[in-house]
C-alpha angles and dihedrals in degrees: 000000000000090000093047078061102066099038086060093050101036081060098042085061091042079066099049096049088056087044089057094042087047086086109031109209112214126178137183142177122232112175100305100337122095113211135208150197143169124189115212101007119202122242112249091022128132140230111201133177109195124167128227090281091056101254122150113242100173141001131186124182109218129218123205110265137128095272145013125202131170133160121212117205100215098170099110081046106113113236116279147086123316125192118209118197139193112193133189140161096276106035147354120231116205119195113183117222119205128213122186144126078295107063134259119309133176103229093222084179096064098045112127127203105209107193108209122225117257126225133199127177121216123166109340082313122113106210107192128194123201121177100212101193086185087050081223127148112302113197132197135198130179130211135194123210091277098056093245119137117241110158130032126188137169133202134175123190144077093284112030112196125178136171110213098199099214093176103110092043113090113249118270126109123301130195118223103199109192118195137184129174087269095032160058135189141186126189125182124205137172124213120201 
């Protein structure tokens, strides 16, 4: 059994891999301009620019379409670190842009692939899939409409999957917050 799960997570990651590299994120520096582009962009997907505060700088909702190609003029930008995301269902890929005396450089090194939990609703049953790279602790609350706590979890491992039974709480709108030591998620759903 043990060995039929990691089969099946080694080739749930094996998708997702193919879902990130389904639209390919390039960027490249030219004077004072970054510029990007992004080969087969999904439908419903963002492009963001945020600073080292957070702050959103720029955001861009993408279509589906064969390219995608934007250039962003980041010579009145201070000097500091920028953080440009694509973000999808499934991931967000961060690629950190560096500005100093220098110039301005993409830290390749740096860039950071965040897979996204994914959620499915059967029967009055939320099944939730998390794929955990640092294998660490993966916890999981649950809210009703009121922000009071009513369920807890915890998982470790590459792939975490839990089933949170909602059949005996009356029916309204929960929040499933997921969160590991590098991320938070929140997750709305409405049972009816």
């Amino acid at each position: 059994m043990k060995n039929v799960f990691r089969l099946l997570s080694f080739i749930l990651l094996i998708g997702i891999s193919f879902n990130v590299k389904a639209a390919d994120l390039a960027v490249k520096v030219k004077e004072k301009t970054i510029l990007i582009e992004l080969r087969n962009p999904v439908e419903g997907a963002t492009l963001s620019l945020l600073d080292e505060q957070g702050k959103m700088l720029f955001r861009d909702g993408l279509i589906a379409k064969n390219a995608y190609t934007k250039a962003l003029d980041l010579s009145d930008a201070p000097q500091g670190t920028y953080y440009l995301q694509f973000e999808n269902e499934y991931h967000i890929h961060t690629k950190v842009i560096k500005k100093d005396e220098a110039g301005i450089h993409v830290e390749d090194k740096s860039s950071a692939i965040t897979f996204k939990p994914s959620f499915r609703i059967n029967n009055k049953q939320v099944l939730l899939s998390l794929t955990n790279p640092t294998e660490g602790a993966a916890k999981v609350k649950v809210y009703n409409s009121l922000g009071e706590l009513i369920a807890t979890a915890e998982g470790k491992g590459i792939v975490v999957t839990k089933t949170i039974d909602f059949k005996n709480v009356p029916v309204g709108e929960y929040t499933i917050e997921i969160s590991t030591k590098e991320n938070n998620f929140l997750k709305i759903i409405n049972l009816g």
